[in-house]
N, CA, C and O of each residue as an XYZ file, in Angstrom:
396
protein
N       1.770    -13.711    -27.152
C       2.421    -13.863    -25.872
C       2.725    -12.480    -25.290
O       2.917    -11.480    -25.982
N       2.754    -12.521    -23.810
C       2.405    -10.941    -23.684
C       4.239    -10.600    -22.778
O       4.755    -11.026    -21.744
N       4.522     -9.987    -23.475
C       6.350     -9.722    -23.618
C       7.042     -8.270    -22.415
O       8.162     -7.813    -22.185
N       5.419     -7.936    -21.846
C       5.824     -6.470    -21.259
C       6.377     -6.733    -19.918
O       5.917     -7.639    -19.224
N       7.218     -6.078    -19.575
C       7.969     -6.325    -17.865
C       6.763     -5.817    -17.480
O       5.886     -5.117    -17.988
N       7.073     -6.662    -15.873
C       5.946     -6.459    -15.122
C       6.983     -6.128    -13.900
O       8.042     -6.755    -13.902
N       6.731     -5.142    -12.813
C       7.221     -5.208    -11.474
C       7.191     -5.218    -10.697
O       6.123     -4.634    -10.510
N       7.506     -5.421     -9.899
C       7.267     -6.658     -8.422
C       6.754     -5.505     -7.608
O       6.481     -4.493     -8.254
N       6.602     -5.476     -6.514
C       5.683     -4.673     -5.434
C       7.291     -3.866     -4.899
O       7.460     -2.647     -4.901
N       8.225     -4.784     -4.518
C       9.870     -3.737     -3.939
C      10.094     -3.135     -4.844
O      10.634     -2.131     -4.379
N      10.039     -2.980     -6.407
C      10.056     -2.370     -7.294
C       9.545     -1.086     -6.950
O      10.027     -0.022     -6.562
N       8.060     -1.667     -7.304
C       7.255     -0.431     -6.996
C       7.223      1.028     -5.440
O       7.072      2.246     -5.347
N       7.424      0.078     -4.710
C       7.941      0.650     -3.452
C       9.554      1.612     -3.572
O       9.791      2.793     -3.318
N      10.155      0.855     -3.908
C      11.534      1.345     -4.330
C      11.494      2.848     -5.371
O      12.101      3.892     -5.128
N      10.723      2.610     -6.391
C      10.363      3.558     -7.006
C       9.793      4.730     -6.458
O       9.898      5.803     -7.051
N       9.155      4.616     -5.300
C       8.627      5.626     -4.430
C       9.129      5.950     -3.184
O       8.656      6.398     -2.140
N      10.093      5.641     -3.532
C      10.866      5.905     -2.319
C      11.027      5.984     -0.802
O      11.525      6.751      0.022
N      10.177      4.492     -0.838
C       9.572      3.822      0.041
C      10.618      2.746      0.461
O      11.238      2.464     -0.564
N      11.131      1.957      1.602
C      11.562      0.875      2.113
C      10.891     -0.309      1.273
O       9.755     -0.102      0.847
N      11.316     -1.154      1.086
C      11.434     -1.569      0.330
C      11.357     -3.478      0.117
O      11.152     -4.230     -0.837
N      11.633     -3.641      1.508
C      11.402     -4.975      2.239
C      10.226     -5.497      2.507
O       9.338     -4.837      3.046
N      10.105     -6.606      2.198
C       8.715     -7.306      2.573
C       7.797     -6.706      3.608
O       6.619     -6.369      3.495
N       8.967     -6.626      5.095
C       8.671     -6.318      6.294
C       7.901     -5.053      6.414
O       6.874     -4.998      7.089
N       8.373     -4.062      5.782
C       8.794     -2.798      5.540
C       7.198     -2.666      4.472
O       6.623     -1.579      4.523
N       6.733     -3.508      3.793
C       5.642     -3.300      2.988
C       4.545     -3.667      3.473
O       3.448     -3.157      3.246
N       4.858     -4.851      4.381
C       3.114     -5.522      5.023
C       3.152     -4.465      6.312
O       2.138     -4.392      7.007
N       4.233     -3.702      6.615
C       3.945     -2.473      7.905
C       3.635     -1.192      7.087
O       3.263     -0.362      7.917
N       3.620     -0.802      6.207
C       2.880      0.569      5.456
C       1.677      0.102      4.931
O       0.711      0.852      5.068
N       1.481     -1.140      4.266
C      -0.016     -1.762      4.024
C      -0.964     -2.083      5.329
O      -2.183     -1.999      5.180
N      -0.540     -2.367      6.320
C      -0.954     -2.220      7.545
C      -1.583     -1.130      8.368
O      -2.626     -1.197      9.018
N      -0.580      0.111      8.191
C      -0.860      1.081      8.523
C      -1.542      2.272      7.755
O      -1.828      3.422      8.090
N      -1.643      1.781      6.961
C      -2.817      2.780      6.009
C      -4.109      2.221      5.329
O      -4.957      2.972      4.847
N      -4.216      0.796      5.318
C      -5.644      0.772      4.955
C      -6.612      0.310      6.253
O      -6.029     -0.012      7.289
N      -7.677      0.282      6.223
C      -8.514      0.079      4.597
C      -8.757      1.719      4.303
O      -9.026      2.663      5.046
N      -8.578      1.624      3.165
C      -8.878      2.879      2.240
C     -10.326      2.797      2.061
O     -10.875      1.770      1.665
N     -11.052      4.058      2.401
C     -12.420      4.013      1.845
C     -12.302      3.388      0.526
O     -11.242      3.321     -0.096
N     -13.717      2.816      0.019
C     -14.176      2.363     -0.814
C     -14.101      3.393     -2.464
O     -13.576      3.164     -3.553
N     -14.676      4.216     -2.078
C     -14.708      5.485     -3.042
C     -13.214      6.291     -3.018
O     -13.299      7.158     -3.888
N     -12.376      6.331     -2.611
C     -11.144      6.835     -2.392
C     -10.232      5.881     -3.676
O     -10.268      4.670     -3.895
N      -9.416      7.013     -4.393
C      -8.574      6.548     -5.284
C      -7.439      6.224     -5.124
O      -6.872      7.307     -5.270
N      -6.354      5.202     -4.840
C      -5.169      4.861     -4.449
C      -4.267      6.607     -4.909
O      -3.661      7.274     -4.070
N      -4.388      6.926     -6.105
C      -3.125      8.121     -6.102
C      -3.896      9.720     -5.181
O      -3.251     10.764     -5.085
N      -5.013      9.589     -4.737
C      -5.698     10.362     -4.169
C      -5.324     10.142     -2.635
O      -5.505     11.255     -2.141
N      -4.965      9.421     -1.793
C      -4.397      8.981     -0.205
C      -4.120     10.521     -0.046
O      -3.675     11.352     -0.837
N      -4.506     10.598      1.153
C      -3.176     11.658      1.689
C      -2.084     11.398      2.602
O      -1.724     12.099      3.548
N      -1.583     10.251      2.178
C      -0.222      9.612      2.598
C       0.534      9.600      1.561
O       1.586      9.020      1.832
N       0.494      9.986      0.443
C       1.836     10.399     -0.686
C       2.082     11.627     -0.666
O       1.367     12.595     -0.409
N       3.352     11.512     -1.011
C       3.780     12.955     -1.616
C       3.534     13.500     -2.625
O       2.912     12.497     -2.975
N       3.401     14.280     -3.623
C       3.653     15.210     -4.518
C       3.893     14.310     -5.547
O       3.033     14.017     -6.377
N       5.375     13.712     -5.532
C       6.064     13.522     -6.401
C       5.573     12.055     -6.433
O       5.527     11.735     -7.621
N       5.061     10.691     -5.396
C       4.680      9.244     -5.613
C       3.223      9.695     -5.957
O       2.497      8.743     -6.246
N       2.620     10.935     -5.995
C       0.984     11.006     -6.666
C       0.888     10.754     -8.286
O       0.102     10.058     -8.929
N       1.984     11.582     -8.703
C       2.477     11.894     -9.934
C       2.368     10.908    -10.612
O       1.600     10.552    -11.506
N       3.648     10.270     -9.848
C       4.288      9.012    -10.152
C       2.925      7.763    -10.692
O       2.695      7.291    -11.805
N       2.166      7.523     -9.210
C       0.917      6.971     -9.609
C       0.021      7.121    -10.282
O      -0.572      6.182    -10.813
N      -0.262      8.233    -10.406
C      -1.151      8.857    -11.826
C      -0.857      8.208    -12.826
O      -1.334      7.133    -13.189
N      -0.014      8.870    -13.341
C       1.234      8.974    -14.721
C       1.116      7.557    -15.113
O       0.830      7.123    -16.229
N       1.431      6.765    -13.817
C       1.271      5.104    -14.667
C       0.145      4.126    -14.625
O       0.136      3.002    -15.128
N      -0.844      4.741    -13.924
C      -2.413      4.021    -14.050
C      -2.745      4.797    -15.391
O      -3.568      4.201    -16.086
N      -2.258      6.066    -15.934
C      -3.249      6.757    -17.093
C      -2.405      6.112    -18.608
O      -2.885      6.099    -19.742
N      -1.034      5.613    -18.179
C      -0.610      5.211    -19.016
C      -0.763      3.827    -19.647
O      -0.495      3.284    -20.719
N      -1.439      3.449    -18.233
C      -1.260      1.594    -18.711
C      -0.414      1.331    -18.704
O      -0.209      0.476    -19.566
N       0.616      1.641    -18.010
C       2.330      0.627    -18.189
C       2.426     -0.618    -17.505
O       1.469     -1.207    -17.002
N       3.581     -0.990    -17.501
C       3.997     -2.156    -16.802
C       3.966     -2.119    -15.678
O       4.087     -3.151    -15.018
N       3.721     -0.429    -14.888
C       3.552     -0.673    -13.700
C       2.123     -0.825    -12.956
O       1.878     -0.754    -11.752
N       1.069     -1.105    -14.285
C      -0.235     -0.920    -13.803
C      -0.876     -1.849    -13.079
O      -1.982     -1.671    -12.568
N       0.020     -3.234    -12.978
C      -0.617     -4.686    -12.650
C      -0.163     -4.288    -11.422
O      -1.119     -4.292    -10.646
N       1.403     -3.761    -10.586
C       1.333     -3.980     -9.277
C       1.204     -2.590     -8.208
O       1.520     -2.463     -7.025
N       0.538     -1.541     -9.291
C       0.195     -0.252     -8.542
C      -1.773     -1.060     -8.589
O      -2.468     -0.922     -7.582
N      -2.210     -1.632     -9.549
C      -3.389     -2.053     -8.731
C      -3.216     -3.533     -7.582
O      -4.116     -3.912     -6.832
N      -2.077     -4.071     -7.685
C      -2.036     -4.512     -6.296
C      -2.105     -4.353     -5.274
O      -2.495     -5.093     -4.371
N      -1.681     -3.218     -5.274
C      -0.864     -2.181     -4.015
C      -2.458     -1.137     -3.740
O      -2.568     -0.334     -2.814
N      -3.409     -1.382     -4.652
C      -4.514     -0.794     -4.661
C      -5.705     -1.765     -3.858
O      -6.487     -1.500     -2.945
N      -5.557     -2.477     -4.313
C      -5.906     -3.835     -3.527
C      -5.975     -4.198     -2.237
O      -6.980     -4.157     -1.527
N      -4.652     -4.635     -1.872
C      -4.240     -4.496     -0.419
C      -4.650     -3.458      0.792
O      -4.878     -3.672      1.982
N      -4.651     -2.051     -0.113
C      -4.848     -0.872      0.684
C      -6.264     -0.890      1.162
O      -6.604     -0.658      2.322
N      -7.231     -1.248     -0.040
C      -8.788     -1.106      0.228
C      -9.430     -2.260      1.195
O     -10.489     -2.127      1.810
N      -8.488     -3.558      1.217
C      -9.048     -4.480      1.987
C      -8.805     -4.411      3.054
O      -7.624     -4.276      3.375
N     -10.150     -4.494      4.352
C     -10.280     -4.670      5.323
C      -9.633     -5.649      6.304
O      -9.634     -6.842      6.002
N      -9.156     -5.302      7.296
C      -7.754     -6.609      7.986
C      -9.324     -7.710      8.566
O     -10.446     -7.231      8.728
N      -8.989     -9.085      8.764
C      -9.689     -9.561      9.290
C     -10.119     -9.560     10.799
O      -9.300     -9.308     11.682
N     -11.611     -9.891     11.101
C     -11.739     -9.595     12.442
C     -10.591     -9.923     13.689
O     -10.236     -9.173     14.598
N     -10.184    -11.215     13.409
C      -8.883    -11.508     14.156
C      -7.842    -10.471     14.074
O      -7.652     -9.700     15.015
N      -7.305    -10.433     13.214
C      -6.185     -9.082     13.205
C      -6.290     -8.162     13.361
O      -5.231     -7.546     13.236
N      -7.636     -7.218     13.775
C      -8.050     -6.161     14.563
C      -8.381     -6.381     15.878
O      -8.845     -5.453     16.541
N      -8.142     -7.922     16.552
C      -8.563     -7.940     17.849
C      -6.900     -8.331     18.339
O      -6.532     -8.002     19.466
N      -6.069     -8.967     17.503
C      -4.440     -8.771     17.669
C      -4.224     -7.191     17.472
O      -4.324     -6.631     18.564
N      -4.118     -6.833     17.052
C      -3.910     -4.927     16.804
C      -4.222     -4.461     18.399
O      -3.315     -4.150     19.172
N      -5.262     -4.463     18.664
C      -6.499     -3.701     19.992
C      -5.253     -4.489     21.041
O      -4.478     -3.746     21.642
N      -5.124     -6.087     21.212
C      -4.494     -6.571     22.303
C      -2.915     -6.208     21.894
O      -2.040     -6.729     22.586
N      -2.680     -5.689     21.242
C      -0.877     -5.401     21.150
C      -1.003     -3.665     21.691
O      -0.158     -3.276     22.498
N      -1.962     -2.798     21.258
C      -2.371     -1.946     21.797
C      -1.960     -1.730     23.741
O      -1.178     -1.233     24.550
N      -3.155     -2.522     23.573
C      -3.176     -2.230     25.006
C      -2.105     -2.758     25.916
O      -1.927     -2.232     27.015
N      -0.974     -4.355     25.271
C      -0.066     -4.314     25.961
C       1.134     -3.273     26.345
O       1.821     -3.172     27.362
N       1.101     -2.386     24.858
C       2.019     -1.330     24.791
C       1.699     -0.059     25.604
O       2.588      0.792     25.563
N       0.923      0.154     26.123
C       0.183      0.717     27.061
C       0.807      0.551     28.541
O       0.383     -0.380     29.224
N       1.557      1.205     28.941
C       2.040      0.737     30.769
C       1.063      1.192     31.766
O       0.443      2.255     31.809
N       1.045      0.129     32.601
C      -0.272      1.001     33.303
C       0.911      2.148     34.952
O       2.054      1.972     35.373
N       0.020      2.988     35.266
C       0.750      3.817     36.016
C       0.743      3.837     37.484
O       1.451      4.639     38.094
C-alpha cells in the first residue's frame, strides 16, 4: 500500500510562493502555457531562482511532490482549446476601447 503524502496543487503553489486559490491557479496556468513541447517545466522563464530549485530538487528526488509538480507540468504544456482561444481574442478585443 503506497503510504507517501501526496500534495495537492495549493500546496504546491503555496510552496512557491505563489497565490494559492483555485482562481489564482487556473489564471497563472492560463497565462503561461502552452509551454513548448521540448521545454522543461523547471526550465520556464517565469520562475524564480529559488521555485527552479525548488522544482528541480523535487522531480530529481522523486518526492511526494513529484505527482503534482508533473501535474502542474501537464496543464502548462497543454494547448487551451480552439474555443477558449476564440473567448481569449473576443475578451481581448472587448477590453480594447475604441477612440
Amino acid at each position: 500500500m503506497d503510504t507517501a503524502a501526496h500534495h495537492s496543487m495549493q500546496e504546491l503553489f503555496a510552496q512557491l510562493g505563489l497565490p494559492d486559490d483555485e482562481a489564482s491557479i487556473d489564471s497563472f496556468v492560463q497565462s503561461h502555457r502552452p509551454l513548448p513541447c521540448e521545454a522543461r517545466l523547471p526550465e520556464a522563464d517565469f520562475w524564480s531562482d529559488a521555485q527552479r530549485a525548488f522544482l528541480k530538487e523535487k522531480l530529481k528526488d522523486d518526492s511526494d511532490w513529484a505527482m503534482v509538480i508533473d501535474d502542474l507540468n501537464t496543464r502548462l504544456h497543454e494547448h487551451p482549446a480552439p474555443e477558449a482561444l476564440k473567448k481569449q481574442a473576443g475578451d481581448a478585443d472587448a477590453s480594447v476601447s475604441p477612440h
